[in-house]
N, C-alpha and C positions, 0 to 999 in steps of 0.2 A: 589195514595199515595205511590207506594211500592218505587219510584224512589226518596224519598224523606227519607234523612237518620234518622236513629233514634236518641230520643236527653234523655239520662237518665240524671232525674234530681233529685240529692239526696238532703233529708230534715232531718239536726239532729233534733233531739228533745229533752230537757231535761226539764220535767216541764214545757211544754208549750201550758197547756188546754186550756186561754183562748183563745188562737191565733192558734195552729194549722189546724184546720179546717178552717177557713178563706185563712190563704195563703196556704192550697192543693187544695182549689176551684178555689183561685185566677192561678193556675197552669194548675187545667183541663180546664179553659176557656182559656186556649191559641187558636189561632189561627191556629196554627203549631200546627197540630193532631198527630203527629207521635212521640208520646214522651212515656215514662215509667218514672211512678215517686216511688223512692224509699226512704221512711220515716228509719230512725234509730232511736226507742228509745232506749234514752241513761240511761237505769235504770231510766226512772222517777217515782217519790214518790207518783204524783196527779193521776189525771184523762186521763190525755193523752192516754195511752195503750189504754182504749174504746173508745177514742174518733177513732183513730188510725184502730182500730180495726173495727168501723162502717163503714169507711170511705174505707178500702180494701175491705170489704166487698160487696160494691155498686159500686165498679170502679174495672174493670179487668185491669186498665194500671197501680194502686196502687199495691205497695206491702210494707212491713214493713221488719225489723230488731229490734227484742228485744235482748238486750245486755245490760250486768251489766255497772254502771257507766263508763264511761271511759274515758270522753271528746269530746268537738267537733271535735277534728284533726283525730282524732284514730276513731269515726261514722262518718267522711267522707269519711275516709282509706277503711273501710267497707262497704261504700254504694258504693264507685269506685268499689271495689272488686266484689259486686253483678251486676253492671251494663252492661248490654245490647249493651249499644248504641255507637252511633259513636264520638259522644260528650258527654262533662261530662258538667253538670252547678249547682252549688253549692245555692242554696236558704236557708236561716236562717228559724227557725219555728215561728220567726212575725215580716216576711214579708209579703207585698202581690205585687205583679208585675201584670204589664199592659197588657191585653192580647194579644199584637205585641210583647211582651217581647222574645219569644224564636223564 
């Protein structure tokens, strides 16, 4: 796997508990292992933060961004700016992709 580049792939989030955990699963089952996925919440009001929060907690390739509201343009800005990898791939928080997707 090391010959295979890395792929960060950032997830805004604003208030989107009931969907978020569905497309960061839908992410970890890719088939392409070599990825880091990095969640932005965008100041959500619900539940997301724990959902968020459980969810880095159980995956070492997860990581988060808590940041005051700000927009999706401005927590993609900021999940580019934390990212790793060699590729950048942008996923909405309800989505879900196929897992040949990345």
């Amino acid at each position: 796997m090391t010959n295979k580049k890395l792929v960060s792939i950032i997830v805004p989030c604003y208030n989107n508990e009931s969907t978020i955990k569905e497309t960061i699963y839908s992410i970890l089952e890719q088939t392409y292992e070599n990825i880091e996925v990095i969640i932005v919440n965008d100041g959500s009001k619900d539940n997301s933060e724990s959902i968020i929060n459980k969810i880095t907690s159980e995956n070492k390739s997860v990581s988060s961004i808590l940041q005051e509201n700000s927009g999706p343009s401005y927590s993609r800005n900021q999940g580019a700016l934390a990212a790793n990898g060699f590729y950048l791939v942008f996923i909405d928080a309800d989505d879900v992709i196929y897992k040949n997707f990345i």
